[in-house]
C-alpha positions in Angstrom: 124.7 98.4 67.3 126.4 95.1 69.3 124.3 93.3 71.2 125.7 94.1 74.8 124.7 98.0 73.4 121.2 96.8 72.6 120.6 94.9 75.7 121.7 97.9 78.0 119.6 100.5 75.7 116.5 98.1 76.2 117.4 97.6 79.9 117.6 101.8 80.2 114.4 102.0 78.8 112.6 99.3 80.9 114.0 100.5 84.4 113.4 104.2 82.5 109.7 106.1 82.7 107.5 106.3 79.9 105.5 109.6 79.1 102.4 109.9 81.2 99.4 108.3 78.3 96.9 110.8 77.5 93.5 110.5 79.5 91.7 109.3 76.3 94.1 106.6 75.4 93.6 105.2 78.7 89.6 105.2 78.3 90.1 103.9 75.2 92.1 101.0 76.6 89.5 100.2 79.0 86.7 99.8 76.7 88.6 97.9 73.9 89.5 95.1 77.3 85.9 95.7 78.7 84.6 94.6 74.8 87.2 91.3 75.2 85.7 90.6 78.6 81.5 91.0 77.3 81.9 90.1 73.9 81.4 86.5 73.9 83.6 85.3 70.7 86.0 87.5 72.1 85.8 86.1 75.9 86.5 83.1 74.8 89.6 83.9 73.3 90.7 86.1 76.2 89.5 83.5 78.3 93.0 81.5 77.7 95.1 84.8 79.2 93.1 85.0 82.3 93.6 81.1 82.8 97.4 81.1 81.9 97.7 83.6 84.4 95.4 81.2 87.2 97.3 78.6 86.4 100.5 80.0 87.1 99.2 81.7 90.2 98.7 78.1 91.5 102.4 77.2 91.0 104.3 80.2 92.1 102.0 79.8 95.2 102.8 75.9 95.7 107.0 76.9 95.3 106.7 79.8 98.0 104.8 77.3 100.2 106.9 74.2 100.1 105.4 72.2 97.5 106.9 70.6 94.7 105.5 71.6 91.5 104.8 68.9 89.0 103.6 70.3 86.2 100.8 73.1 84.6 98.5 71.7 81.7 96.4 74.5 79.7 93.4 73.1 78.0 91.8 74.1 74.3 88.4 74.7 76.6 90.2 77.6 78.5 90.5 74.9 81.4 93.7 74.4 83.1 95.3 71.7 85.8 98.4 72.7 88.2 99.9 69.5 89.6 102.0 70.0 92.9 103.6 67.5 95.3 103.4 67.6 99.1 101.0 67.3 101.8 97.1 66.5 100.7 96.1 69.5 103.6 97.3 72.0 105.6 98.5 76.0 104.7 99.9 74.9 101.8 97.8 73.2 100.1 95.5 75.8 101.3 97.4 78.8 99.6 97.7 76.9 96.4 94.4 76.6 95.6 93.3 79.6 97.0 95.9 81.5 94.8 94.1 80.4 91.4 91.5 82.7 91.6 93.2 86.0 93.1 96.2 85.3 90.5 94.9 87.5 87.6 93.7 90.1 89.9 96.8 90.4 91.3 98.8 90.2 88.3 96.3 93.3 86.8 96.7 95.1 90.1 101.0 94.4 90.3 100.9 95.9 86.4 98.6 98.9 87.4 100.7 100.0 89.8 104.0 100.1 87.1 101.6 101.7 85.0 100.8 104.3 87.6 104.4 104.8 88.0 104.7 105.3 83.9 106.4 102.0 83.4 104.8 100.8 80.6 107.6 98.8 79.1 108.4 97.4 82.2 105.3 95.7 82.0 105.9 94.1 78.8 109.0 92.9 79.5 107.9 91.5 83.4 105.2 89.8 81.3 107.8 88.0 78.8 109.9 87.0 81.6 107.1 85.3 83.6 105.5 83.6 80.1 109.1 81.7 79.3 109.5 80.5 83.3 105.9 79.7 83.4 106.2 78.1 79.7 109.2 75.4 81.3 106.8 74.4 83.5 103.9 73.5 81.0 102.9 69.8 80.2 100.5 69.5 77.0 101.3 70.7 73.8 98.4 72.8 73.9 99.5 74.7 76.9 103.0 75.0 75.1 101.3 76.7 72.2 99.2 79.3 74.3 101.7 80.1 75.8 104.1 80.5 73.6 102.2 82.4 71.4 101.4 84.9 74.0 104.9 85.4 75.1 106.2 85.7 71.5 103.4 88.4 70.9 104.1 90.7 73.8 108.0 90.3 73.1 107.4 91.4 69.3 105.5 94.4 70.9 108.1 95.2 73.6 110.8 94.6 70.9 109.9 96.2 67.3 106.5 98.3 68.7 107.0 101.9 68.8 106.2 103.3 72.5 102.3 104.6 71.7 101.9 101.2 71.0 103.7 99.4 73.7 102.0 101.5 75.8 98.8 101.0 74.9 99.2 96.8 74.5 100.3 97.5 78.7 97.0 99.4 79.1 95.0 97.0 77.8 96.4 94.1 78.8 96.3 95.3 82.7 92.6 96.6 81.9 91.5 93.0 81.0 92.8 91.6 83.6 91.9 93.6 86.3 88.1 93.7 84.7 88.1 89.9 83.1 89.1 88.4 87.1 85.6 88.9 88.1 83.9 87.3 85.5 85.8 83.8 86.2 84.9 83.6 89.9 80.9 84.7 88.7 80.6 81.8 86.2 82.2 79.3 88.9 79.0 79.9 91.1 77.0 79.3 87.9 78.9 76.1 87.6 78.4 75.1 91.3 74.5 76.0 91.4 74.5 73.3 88.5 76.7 70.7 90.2 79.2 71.2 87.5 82.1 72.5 89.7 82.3 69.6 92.5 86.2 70.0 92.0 86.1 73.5 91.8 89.2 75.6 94.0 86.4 77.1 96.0 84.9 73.6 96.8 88.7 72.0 97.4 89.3 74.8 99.7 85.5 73.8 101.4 86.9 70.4 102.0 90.4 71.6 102.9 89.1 74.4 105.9 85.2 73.1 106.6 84.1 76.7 105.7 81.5 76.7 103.4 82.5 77.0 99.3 80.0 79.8 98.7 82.4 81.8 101.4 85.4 81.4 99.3 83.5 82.4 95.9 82.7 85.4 98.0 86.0 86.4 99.0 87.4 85.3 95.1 84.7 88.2 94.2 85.3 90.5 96.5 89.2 91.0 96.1 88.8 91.1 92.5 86.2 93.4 92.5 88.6 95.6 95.1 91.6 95.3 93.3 89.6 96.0 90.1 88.3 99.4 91.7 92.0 99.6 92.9 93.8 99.2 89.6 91.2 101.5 87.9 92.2 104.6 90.0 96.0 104.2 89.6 95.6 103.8 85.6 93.0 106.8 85.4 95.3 108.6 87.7 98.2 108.0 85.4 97.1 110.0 82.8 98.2 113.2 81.7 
């Protein structure tokens, strides 16, 4: 097959929709991404996708509100840094940092819905797009290789896999983020009852509005918590 006849099948099949998943595979989903999210050896690994997706939250959020974006650093210790130019205060500084935090939520919650809509390899192939923009943006060589590694992973899947298991990597995938968002923002209070977190987003956005930073740890939890419940109904309810 040419390549201009490859491209358009794959293009057919991405704006194309998928079988509905049986009700089964999409439990199974959810526990294998609930596992990643308790399991601690596990967590720590998944950790990495949760913060690559923070991280880039921050700088689509500083380029739709004016900013100039410098740079994104991902860290060995599942830490991250988004550098952006412009004013020290004011809305946009205000929905950069606040963006971190909501990022993988909304990510799950965007992916949920395509789901729900039986476009599985959509998914995938959304998810490969935004790991090579977000990997030209990326300033360690750290960051390069976590990223890279994830887009080449999902593109292998979206490429070669056969559609049970395409379908099932977008399951998962949208099921850990959805259910690992909350468990950032609950460590980040345990970090801040410690005086570990004094540059935290929350404590940033304290400094940057005068509301207290236990008020934006709240909201972080609540919108991931309601787009968690959110996501959860349209994937269940995409089942067969």
């Amino acid at each position: 097959m040419a390549l201009p006849d490859a491209l358009s099948a794959v293009w057919d099949d991405v704006v194309g929709r998928q079988p509905a998943p049986e009700q089964g595979m999409v439990v199974l989903a959810a526990a294998a991404a609930l596992l990643l999210v308790l399991v601690p050896s596990a967590w720590e690994l998944g950790r990495h996708l949760i913060t690559i997706a923070h991280e880039g939250a921050h700088g689509v959020a500083a380029l739709l509100s004016g900013r100039r974006l410098s740079g994104i650093r991902v860290h060995s210790d599942t830490s991250g840094l988004t550098v952006s130019r412009g004013r020290p205060t004011g809305p946009g500084m205000i929905v950069t940092t606040l963006a971190g935090y909501l990022g993988p939520a909304a990510i799950g919650l965007g992916a949920a819905y395509l789901l729900r809509e039986r476009h599985a390899l959509a998914v995938l192939w959304l998810a490969v797009l935004l790991l090579a923009l977000l990997l030209l943006q990326i300033r360690n060589f750290y960051g390069l290789y976590a990223v890279g590694v994830a887009g080449v992973a999902v593109f292998a899947v979206s490429w070669w896999g056969s559609a049970g298991v395409q379908t099932a990597v977008a399951y998962v995938g949208t099921w850990f983020l959805l259910l690992g968002s909350p468990r950032p923002v609950l460590e980040l209070q345990s970090h801040r009852r410690r005086g570990r977190a004094r540059t935290s987003d929350a404590d940033v956005l304290a400094r940057l509005t005068g509301l207290p930073g236990l008020l934006w740890v709240g909201l972080f939890l609540v919108v991931t918590l309601g787009a968690l419940a959110l996501g959860a109904g349209w994937l269940l309810g995409a089942a067969a």
